[in-house]
C-alpha positions as CSV (number, residue, x, y, z in Angstrom):
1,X,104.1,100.1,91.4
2,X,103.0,102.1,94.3
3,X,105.3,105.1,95.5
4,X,105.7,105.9,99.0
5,X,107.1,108.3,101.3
6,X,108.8,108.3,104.6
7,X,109.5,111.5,106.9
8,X,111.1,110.6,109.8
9,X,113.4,112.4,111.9
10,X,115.6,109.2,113.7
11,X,117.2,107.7,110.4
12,X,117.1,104.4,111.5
13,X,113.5,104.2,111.2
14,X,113.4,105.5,107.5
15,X,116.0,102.8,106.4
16,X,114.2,100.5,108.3
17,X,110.6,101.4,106.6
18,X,112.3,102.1,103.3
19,X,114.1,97.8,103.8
20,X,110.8,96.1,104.7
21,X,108.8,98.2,102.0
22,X,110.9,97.7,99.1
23,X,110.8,93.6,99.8
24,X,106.7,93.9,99.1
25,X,107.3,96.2,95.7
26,X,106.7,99.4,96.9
27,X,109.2,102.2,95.7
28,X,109.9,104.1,98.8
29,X,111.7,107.3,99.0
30,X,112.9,108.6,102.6
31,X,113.5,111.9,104.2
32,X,114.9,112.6,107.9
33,X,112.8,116.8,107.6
34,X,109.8,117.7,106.1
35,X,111.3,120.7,104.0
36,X,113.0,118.6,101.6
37,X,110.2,115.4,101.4
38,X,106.9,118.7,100.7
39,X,109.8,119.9,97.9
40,X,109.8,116.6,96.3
41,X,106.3,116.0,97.1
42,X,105.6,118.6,94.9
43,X,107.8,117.0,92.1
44,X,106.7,113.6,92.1
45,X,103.4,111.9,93.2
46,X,103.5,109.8,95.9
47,X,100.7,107.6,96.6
48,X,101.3,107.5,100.4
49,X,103.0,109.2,102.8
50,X,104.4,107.9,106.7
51,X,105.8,110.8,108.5
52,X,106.7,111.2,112.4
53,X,104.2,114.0,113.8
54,X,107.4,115.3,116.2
55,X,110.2,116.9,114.2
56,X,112.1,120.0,113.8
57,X,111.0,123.0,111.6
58,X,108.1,121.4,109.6
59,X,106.4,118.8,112.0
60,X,103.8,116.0,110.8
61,X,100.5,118.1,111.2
62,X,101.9,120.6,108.5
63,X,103.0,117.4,106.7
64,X,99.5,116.1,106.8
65,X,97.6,119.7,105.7
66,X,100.5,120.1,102.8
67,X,99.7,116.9,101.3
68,X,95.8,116.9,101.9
69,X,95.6,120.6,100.2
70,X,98.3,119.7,97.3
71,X,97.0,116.3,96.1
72,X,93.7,115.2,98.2
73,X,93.7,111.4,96.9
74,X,97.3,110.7,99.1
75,X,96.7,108.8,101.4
76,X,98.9,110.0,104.6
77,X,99.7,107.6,107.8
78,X,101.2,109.1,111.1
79,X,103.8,107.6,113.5
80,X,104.1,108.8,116.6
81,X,106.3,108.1,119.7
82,X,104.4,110.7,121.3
83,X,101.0,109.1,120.7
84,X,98.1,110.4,123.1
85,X,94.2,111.3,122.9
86,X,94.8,115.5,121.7
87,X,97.6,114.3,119.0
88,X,95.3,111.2,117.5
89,X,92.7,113.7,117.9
90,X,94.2,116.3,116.0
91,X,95.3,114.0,113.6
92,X,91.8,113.0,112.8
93,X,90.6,115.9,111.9
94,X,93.1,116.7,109.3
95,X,92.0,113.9,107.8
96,X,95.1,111.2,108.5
97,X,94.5,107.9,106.7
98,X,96.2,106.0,109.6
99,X,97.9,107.0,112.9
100,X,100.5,104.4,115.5
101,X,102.0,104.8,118.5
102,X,105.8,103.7,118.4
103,X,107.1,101.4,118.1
104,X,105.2,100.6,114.9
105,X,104.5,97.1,114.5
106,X,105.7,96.7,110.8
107,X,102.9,94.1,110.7
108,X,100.6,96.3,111.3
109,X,101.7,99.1,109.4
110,X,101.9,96.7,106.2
111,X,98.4,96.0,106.5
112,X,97.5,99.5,106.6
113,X,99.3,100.2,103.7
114,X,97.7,97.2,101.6
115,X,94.0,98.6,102.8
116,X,94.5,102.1,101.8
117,X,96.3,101.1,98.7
118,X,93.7,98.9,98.2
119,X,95.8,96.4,96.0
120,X,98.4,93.5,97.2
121,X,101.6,94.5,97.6
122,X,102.9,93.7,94.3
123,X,100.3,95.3,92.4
């Protein structure tokens, strides 16, 4: 069973994520701050992470370079409500798996996850 990871700072998004996820398999931990989510990153492997890019303290750049340096092989998607040309940009080139605007189309987003997982949802 694939383990994912949601950092996002407006709750009802995690729960939301964390709902639809768990309905296709997936074991899916959520966080509303970075601090605690890189603490149990460090813990547990995750095979993908979905944080917001705009939060408090710890935002989803240093999300993106804390999982990429820790464990290279996660694969890390970005949602943004604050989606432009220099933010996808940036993302880029810390090497994001996956980056949408908000609101995320779950649809979407569920294929995303089934392509960089590279399995079906169950598996």
């Amino acid at each position: 069973m694939h383990r994912i990871m949601v950092i996002d700072d407006e709750n009802i998004v995690g729960k939301m994520l964390k709902a639809v996820l768990e309905l296709d398999g997936y074991e899916v931990e959520t966080f509303m701050n970075a601090s605690p989510a890189l603490t149990r990153f460090k813990e547990q492997k995750f095979d993908l992470v979905i944080t917001d890019l705009k939060m408090k303290g710890i935002d989803g750049m240093e999300v993106l370079r804390t999982v990429k340096d820790e464990v290279p092989d996660t694969k890390v998607i970005m949602i943004t409500a604050f989606a432009n040309l220099e933010s996808a940009t940036e993302a880029m080139r810390g090497k994001v798996d996956d980056f949408f605007p908000k609101p995320v189309r779950i649809k979407d987003l569920k294929a995303s996850i089934v392509r960089l997982l590279d399995t079906s949802p169950q598996g």
